[in-house]
Backbone atoms as SQL, in Angstrom:
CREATE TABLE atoms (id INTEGER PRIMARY KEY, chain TEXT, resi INTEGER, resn TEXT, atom TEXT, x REAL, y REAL, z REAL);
INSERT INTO atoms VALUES
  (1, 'A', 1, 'UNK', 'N', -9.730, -7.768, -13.486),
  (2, 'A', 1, 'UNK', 'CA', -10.525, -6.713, -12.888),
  (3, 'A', 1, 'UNK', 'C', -10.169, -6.587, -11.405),
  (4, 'A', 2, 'UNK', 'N', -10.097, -5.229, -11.011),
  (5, 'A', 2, 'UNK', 'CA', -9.513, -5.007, -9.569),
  (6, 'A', 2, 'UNK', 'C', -10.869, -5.583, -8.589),
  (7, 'A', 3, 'UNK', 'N', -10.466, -5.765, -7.385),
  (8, 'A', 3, 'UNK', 'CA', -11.295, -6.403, -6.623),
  (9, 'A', 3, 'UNK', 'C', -11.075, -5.094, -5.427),
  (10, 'A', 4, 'UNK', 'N', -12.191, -4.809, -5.020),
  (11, 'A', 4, 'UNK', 'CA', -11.977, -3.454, -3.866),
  (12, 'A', 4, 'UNK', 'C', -12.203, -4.292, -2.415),
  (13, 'A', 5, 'UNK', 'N', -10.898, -3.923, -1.320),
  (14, 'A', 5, 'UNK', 'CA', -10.924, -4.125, -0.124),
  (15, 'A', 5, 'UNK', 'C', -10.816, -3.845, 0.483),
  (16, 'A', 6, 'UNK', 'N', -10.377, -2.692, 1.283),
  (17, 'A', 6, 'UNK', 'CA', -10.407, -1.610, 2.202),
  (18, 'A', 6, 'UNK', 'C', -10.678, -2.686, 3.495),
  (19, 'A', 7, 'UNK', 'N', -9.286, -3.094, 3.312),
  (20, 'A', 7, 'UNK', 'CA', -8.887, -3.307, 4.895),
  (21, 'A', 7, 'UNK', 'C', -7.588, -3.197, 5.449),
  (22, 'A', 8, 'UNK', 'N', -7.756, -2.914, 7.204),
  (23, 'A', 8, 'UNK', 'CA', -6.356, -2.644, 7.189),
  (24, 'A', 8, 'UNK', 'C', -5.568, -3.542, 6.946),
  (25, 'A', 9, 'UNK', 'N', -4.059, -3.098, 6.410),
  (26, 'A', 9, 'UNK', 'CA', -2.791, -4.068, 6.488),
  (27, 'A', 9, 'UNK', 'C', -1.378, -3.815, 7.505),
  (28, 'A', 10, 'UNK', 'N', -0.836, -4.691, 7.352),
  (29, 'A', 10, 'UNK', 'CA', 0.800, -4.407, 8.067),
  (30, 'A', 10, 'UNK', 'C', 1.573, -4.174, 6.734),
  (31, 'A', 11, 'UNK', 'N', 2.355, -3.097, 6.771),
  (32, 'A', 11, 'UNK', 'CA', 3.423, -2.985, 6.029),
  (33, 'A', 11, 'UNK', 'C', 4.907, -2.555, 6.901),
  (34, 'A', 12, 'UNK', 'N', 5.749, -3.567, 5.585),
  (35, 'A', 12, 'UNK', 'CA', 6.986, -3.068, 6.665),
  (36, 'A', 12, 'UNK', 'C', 7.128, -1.685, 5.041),
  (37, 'A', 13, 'UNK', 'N', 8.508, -0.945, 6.120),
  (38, 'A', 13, 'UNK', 'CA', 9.242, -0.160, 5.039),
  (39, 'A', 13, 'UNK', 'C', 10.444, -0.001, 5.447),
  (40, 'A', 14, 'UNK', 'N', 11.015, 0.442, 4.021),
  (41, 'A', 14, 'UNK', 'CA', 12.425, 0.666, 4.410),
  (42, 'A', 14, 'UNK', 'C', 12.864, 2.172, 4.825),
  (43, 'A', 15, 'UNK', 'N', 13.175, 1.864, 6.453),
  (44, 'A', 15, 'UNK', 'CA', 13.525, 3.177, 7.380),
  (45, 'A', 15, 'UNK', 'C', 14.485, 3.870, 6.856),
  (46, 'A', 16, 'UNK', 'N', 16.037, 3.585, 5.660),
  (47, 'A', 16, 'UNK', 'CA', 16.790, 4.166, 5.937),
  (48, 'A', 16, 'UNK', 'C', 16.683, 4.715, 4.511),
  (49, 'A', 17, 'UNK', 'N', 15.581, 4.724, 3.779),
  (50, 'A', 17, 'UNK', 'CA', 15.459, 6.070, 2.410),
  (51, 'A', 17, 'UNK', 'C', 14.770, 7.027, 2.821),
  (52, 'A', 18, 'UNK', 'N', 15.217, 7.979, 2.271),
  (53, 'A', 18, 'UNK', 'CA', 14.267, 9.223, 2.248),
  (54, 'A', 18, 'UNK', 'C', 12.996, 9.225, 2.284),
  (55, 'A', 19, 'UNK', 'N', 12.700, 8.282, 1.065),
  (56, 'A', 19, 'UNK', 'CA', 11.030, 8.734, 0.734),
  (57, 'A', 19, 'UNK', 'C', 10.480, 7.213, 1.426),
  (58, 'A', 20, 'UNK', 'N', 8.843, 7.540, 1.758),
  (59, 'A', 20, 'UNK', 'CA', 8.296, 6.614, 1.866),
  (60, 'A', 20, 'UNK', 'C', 8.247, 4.678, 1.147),
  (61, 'A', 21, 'UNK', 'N', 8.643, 3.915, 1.468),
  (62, 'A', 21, 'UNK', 'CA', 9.036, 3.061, 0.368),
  (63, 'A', 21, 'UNK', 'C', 8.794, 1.422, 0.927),
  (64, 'A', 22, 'UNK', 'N', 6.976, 1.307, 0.669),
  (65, 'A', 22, 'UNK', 'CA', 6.915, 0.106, 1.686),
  (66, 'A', 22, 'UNK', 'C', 8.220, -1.112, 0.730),
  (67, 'A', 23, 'UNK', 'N', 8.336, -2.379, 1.269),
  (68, 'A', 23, 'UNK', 'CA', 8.657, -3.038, 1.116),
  (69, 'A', 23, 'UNK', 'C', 8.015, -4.779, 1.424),
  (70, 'A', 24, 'UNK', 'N', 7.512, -4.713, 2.122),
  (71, 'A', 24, 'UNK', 'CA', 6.300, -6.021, 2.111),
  (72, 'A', 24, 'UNK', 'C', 4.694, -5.826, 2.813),
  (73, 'A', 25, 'UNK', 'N', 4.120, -6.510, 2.341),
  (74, 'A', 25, 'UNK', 'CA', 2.629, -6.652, 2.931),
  (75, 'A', 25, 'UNK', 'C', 2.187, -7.984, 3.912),
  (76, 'A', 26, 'UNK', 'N', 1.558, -7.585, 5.131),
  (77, 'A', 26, 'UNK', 'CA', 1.172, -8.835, 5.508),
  (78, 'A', 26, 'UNK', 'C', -0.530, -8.751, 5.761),
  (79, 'A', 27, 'UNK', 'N', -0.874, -9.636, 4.882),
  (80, 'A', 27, 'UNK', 'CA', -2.721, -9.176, 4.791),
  (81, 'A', 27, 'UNK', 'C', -3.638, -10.634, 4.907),
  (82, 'A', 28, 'UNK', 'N', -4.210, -11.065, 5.822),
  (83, 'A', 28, 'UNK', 'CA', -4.948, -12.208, 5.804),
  (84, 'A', 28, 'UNK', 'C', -4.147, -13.355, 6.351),
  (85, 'A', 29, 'UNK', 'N', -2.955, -12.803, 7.249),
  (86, 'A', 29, 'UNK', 'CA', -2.246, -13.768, 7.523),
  (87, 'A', 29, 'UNK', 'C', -0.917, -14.350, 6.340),
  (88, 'A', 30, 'UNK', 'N', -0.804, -13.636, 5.020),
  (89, 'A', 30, 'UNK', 'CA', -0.159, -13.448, 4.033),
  (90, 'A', 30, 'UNK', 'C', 0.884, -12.905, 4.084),
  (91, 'A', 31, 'UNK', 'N', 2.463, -13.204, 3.762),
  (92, 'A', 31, 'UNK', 'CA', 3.445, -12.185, 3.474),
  (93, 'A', 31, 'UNK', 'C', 3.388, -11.808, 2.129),
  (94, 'A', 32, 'UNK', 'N', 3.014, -10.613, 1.537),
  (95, 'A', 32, 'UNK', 'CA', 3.871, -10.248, 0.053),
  (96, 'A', 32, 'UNK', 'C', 4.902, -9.392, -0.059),
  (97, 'A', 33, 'UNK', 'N', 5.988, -9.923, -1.025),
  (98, 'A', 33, 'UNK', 'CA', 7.112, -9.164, -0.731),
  (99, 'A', 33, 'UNK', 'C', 6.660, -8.491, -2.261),
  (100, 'A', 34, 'UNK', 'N', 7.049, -7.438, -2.068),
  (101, 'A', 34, 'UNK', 'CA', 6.933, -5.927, -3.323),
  (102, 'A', 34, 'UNK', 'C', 8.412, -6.137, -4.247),
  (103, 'A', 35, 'UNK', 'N', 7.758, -6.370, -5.078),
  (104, 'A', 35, 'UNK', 'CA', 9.004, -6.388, -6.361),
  (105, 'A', 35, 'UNK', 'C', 8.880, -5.016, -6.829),
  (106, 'A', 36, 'UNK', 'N', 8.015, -4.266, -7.068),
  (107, 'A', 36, 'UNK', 'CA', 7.836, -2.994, -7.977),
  (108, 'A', 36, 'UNK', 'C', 6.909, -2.078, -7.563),
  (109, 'A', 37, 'UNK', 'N', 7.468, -0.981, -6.963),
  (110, 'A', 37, 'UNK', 'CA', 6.362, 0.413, -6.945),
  (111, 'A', 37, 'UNK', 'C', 5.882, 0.892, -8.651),
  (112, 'A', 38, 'UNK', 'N', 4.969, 0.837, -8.606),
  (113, 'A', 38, 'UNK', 'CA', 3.970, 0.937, -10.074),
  (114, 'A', 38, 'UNK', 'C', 3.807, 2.667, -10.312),
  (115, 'A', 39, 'UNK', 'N', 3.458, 2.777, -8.924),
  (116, 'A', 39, 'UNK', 'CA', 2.710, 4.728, -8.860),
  (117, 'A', 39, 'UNK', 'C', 3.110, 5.022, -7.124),
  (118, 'A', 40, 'UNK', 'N', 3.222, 6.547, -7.141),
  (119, 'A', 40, 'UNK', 'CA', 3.007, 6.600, -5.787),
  (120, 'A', 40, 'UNK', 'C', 2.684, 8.099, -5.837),
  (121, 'A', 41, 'UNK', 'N', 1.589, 8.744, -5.606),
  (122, 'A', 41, 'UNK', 'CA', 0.807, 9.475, -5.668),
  (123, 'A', 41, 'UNK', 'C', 0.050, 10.214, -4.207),
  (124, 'A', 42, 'UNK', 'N', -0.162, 11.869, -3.765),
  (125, 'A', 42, 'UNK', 'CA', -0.879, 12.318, -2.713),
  (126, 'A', 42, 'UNK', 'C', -1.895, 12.822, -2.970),
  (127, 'A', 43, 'UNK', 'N', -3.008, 12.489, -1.894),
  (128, 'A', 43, 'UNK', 'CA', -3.930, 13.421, -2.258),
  (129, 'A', 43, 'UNK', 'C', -4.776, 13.715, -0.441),
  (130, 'A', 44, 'UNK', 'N', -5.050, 14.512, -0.728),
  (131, 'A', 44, 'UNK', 'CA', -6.032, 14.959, 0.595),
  (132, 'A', 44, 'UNK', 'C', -7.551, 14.282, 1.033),
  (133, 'A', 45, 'UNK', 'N', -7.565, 13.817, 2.084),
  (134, 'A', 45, 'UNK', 'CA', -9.414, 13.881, 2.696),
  (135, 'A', 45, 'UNK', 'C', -9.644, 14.942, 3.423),
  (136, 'A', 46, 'UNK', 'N', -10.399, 15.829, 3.079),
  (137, 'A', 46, 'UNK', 'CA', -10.142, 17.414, 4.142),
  (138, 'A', 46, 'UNK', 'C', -8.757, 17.731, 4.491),
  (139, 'A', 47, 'UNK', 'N', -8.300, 17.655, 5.623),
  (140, 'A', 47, 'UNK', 'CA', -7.002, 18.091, 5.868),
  (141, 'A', 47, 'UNK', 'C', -5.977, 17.107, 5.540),
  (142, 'A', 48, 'UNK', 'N', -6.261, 15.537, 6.002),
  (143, 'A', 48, 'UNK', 'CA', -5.251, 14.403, 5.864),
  (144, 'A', 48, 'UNK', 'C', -4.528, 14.322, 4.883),
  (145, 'A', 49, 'UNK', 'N', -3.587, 13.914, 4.707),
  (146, 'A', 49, 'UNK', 'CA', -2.606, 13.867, 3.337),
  (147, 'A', 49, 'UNK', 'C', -2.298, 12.300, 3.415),
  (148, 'A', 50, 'UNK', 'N', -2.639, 11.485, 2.376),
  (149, 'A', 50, 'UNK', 'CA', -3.032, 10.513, 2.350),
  (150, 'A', 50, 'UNK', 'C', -2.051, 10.088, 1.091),
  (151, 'A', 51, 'UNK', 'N', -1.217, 8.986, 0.962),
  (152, 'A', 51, 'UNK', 'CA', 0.012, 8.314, 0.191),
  (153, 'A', 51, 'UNK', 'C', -0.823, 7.539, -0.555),
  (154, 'A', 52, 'UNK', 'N', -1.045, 6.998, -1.714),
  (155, 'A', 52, 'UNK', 'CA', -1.413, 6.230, -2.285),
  (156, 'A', 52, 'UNK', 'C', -0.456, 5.425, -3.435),
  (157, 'A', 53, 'UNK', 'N', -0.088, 4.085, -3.338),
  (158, 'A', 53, 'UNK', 'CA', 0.387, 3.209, -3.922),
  (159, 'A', 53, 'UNK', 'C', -0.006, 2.324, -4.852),
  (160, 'A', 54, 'UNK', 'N', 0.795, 1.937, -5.895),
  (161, 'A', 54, 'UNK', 'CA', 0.569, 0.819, -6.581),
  (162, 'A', 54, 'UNK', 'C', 1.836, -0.201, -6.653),
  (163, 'A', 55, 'UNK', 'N', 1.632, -1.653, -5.960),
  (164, 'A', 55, 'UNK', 'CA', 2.854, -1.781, -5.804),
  (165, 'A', 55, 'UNK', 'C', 2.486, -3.674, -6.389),
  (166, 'A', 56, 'UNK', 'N', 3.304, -4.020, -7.071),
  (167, 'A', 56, 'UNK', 'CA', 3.543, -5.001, -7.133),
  (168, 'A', 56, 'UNK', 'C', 4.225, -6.570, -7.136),
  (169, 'A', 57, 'UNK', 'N', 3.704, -7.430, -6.962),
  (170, 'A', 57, 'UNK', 'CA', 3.881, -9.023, -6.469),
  (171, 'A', 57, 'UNK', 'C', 4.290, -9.341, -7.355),
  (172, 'A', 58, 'UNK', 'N', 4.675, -10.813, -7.660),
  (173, 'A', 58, 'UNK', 'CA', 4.632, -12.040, -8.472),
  (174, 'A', 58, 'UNK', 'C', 3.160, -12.243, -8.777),
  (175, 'A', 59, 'UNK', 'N', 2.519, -11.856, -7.675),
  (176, 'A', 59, 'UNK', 'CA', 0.842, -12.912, -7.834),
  (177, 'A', 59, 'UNK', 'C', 0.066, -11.631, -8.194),
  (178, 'A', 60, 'UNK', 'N', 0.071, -10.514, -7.756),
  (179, 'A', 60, 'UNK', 'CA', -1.165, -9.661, -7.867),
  (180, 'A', 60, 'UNK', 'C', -0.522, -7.787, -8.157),
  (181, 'A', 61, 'UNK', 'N', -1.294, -7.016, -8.097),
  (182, 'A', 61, 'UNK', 'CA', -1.111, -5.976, -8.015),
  (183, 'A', 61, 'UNK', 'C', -1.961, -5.184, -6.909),
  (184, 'A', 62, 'UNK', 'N', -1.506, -4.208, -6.213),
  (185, 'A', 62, 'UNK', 'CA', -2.341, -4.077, -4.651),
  (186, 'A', 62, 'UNK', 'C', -2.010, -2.967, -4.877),
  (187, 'A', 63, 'UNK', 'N', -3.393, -2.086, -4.554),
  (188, 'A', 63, 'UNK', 'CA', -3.621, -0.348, -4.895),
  (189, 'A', 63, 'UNK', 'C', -3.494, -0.594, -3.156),
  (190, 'A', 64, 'UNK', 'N', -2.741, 0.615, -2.295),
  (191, 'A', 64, 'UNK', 'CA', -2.516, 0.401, -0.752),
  (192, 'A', 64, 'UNK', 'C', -2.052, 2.481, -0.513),
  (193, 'A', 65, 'UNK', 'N', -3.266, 2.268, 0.501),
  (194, 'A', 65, 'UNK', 'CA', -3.095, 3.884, 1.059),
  (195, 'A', 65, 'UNK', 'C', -2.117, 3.914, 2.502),
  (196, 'A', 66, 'UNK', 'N', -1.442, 5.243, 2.696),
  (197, 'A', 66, 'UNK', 'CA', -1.272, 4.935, 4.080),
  (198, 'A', 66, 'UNK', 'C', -1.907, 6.567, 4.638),
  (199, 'A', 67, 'UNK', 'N', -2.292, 7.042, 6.019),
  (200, 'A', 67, 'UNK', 'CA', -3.077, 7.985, 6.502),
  (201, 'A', 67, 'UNK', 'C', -2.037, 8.745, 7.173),
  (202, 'A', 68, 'UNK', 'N', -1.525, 9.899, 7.060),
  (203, 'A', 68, 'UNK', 'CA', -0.365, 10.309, 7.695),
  (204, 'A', 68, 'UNK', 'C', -0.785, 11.085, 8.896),
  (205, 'A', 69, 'UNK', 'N', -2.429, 10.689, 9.399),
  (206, 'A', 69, 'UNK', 'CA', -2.976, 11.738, 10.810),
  (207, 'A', 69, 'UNK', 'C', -2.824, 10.314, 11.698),
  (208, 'A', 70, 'UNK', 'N', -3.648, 9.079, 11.350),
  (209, 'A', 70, 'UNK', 'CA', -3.587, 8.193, 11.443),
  (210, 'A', 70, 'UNK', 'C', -2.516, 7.104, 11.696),
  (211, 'A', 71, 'UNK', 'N', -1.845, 7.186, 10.621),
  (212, 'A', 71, 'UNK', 'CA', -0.703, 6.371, 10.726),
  (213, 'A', 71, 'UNK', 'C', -1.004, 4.809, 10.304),
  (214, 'A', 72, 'UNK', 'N', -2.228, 4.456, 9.890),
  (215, 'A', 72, 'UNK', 'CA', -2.644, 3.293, 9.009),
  (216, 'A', 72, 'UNK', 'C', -2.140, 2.884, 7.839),
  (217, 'A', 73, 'UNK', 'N', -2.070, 1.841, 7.647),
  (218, 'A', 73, 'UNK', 'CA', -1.991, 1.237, 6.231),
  (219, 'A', 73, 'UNK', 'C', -3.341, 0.955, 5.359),
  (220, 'A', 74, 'UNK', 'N', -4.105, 1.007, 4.296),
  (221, 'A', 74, 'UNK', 'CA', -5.663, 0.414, 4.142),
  (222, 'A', 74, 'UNK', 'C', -4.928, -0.323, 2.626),
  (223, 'A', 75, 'UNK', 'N', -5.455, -1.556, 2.664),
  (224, 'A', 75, 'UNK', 'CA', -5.390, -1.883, 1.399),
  (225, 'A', 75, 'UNK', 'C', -6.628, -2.231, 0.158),
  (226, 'A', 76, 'UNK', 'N', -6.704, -1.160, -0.735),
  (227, 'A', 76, 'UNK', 'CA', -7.646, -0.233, -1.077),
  (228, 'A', 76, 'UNK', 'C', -8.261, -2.038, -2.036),
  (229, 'A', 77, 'UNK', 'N', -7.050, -2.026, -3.173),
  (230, 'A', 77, 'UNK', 'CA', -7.831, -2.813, -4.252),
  (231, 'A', 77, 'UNK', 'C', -7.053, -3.901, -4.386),
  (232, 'A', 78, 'UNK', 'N', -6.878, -4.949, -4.642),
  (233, 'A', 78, 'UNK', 'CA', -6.052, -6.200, -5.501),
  (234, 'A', 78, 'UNK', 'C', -6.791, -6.583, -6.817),
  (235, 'A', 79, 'UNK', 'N', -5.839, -6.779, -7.576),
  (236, 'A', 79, 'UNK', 'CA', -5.797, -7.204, -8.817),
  (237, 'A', 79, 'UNK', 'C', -5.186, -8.550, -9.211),
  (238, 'A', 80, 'UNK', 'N', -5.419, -9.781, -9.032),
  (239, 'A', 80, 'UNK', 'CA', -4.794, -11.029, -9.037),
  (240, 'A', 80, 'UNK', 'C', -4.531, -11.159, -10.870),
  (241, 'A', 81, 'UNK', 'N', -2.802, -11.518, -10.952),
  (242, 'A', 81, 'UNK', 'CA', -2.643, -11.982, -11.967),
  (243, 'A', 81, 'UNK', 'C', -2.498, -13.203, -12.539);
């Protein structure tokens, strides 16, 4: 069962693709490195256009927004496997 957390994170990404494409998480003092984009999906809050991810670990699965007015990372849900 997903666990909801909505806090911010650090993500790196990789600068030299086209599309948005994190590549690790650092959350709680944690590195996770991303083996697998699951989903990657847009949707709006009023005007914001907001990225939403599903990306996964070895250890967990992490639902992770990023805010494109903002420029945040939030990491929405984890799912520990």
């Amino acid at each position: 069962m997903a666990e909801i957390i909505r806090e911010s994170i650090f993500i790196e990404t990789d600068i030299m693709s086209v599309k948005l494409q994190p590549k690790y998480m650092i959350w709680r003092g944690r590195t996770y490195q991303f083996i697998s984009i699951g989903l990657h999906h847009t949707t709006y809050d009023g005007d914001i256009l907001i990225h939403l991810f599903s990306m996964i670990t070895t250890s967990a699965c992490f639902r992770i927004s990023f805010n494109t007015k903002t420029l945040f990372w939030t990491l929405e849900e984890v799912e520990w496997v």
